[in-house]
C-alpha positions as CSV (number, residue, x, y, z in Angstrom):
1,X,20.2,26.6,-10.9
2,X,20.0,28.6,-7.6
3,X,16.3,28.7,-7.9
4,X,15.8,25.1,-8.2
5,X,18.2,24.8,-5.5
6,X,15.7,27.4,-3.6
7,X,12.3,25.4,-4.5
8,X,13.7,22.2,-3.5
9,X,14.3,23.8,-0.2
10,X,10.6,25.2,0.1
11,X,8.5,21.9,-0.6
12,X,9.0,18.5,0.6
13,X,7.8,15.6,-2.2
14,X,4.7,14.0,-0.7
15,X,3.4,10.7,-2.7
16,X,-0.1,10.5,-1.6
17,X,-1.4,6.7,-1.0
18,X,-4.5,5.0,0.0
19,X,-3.8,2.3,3.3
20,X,-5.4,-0.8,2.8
21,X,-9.0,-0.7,0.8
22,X,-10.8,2.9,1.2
23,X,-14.2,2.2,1.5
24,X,-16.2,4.6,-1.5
25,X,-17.3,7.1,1.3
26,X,-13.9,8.4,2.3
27,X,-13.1,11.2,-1.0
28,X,-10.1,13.5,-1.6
29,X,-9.9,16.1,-4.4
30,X,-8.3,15.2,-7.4
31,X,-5.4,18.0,-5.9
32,X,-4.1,15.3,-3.8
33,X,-2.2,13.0,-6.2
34,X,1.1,11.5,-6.7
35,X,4.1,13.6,-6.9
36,X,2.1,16.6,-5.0
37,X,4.4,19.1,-2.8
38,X,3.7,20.5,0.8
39,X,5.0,24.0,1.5
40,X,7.3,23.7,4.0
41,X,7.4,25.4,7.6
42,X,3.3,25.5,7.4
43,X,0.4,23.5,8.6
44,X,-1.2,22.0,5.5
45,X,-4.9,21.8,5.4
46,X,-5.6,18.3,3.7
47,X,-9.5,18.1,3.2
48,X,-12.2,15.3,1.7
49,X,-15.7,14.1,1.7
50,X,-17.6,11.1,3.7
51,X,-20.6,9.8,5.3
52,X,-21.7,12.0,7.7
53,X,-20.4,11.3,11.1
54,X,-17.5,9.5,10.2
55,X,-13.7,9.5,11.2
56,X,-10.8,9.9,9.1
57,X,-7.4,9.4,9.9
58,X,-4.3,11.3,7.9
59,X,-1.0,10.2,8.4
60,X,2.4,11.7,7.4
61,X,6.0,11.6,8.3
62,X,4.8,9.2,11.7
63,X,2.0,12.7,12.7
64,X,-1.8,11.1,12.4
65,X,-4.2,13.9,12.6
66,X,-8.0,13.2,12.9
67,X,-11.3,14.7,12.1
68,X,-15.0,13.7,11.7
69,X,-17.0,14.7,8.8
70,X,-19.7,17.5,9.3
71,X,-22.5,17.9,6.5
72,X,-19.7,15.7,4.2
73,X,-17.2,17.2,4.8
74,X,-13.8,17.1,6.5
75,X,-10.8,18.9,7.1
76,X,-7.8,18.4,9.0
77,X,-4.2,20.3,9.2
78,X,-0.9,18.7,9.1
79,X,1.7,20.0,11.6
80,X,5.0,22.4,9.9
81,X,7.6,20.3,8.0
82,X,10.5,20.9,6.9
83,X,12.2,19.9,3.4
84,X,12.6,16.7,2.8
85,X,11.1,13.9,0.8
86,X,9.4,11.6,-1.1
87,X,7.4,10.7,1.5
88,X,3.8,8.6,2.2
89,X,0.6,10.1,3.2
90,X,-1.6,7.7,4.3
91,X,-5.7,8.9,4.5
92,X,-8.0,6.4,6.0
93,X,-11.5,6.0,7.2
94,X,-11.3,5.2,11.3
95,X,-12.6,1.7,11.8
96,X,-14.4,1.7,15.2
97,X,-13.1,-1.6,16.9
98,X,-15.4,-4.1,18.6
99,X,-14.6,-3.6,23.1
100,X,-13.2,-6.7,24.4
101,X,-15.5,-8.6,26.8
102,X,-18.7,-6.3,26.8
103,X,-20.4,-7.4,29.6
104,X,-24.3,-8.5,28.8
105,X,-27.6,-8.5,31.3
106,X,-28.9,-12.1,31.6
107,X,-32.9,-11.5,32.0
């Protein structure tokens, strides 16, 4: 019983859920699943695969980290937690928005 008491302590619950429609390009290994744990009190590296060039976006407990993919690959680390749980991640592709009123050259 004090063991479990002790593990429950050390990880937080993480359910690990796609926001919105993930476009085919934007991969996690199959590590990062429902009812996965987090170690507390340490960064977490959460890692993937897309297009080269673009921006993913992982969200947990209101943190977003950010990184870019390089040769496929990407990688970023979640700040220390503490227990606690269940909770959401959220891993997206960054959508690069349209600037308001680009100016154009009449010619």
């Amino acid at each position: 019983m004090k063991s479990q008491t002790i593990n429950a302590t050390l990880i937080s619950g993480t359910i690990l859920l796609f926001a919105g429609i993930l476009r085919a390009d934007v991969r996690l290994p199959a590590l990062f699943s429902d009812n996965m744990v987090l170690q507390q009190g340490m960064t977490a590296p959460v890692w993937g695969w897309a297009d080269e060039g673009e921006e993913v976006k992982v969200t947990f407990r209101g943190k977003t980290v950010q990184a870019k993919a390089h040769d496929g690959k990407w990688m970023v680390k979640l700040p220390r937690t503490k227990a606690g749980g269940p909770d959401e991640m959220i891993v997206e592709e960054m959508v690069a928005r349209d600037s308001p009123e680009t100016p154009t050259e009449n010619t």
